[in-house]
Legacy VTK file of the C-alpha trace (Angstrom):
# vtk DataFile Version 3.0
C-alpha trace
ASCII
DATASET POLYDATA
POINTS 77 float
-3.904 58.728 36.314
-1.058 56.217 35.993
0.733 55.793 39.591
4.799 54.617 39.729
5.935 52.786 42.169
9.766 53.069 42.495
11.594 50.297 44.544
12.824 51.006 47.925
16.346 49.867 47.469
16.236 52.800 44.482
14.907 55.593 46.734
17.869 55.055 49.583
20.083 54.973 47.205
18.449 58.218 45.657
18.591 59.257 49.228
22.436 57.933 50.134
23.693 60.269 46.837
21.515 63.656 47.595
23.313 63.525 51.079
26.835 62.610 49.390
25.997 65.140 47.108
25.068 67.547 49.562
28.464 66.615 51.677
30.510 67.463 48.374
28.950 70.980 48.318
29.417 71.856 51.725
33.476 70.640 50.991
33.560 72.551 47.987
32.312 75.913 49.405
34.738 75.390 52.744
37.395 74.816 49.797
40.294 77.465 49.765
41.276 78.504 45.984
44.827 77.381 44.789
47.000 78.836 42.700
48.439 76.488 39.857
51.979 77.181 40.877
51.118 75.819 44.338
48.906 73.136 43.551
51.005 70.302 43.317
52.071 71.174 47.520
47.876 70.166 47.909
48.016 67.192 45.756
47.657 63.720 47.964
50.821 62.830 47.571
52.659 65.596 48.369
50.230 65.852 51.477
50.944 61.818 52.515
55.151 63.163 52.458
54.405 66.548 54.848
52.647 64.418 56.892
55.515 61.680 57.138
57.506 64.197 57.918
55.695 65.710 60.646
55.658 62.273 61.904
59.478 61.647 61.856
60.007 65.539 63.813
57.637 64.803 66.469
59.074 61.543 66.976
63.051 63.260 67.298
64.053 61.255 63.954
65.711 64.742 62.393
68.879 66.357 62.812
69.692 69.837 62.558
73.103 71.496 61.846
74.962 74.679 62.758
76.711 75.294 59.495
77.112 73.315 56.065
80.331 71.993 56.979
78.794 70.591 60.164
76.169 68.369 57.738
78.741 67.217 55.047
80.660 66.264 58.215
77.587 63.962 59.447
77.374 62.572 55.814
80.870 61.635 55.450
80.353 59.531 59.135
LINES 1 78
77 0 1 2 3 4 5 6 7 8 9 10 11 12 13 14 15 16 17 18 19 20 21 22 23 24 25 26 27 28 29 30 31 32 33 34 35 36 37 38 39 40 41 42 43 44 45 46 47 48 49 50 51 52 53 54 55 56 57 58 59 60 61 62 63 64 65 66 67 68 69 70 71 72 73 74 75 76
């Protein structure tokens, strides 16, 4: 009988993707399904802008009006 020997740098990285791998399926089975119409409010980028602006509410940088006469009135100032 023939023996193999594989190289240790091949085996951890063998070993680094089955435990990547096995991160991605634990994500993937936690993962909530999306309808297309709403996918694009998931997509990175749209997620990077919600968080922005959670950012810029906690921090007071938002303005709220009364009536629509009240905002065009801010924009004209």
């Amino acid at each position: 009988m023939e023996q193999i020997v594989i190289p240790t740098n091949i085996v951890k990285k063998v070993e680094r993707l089955s435990k990547e791998l096995a991160a991605v399926k634990k994500e993937i089975s936690r993962a909530v399904k999306i309808t297309k119409s709403q996918a694009w409010f998931w997509s990175k980028s749209w997620q990077r802008k919600e968080k922005a602006a959670d950012e810029a509410i906690k921090a007071g940088k938002v303005h709220t009006f009364s009536s629509v006469n009240e905002l065009i009135r801010d924009l004209h100032k």
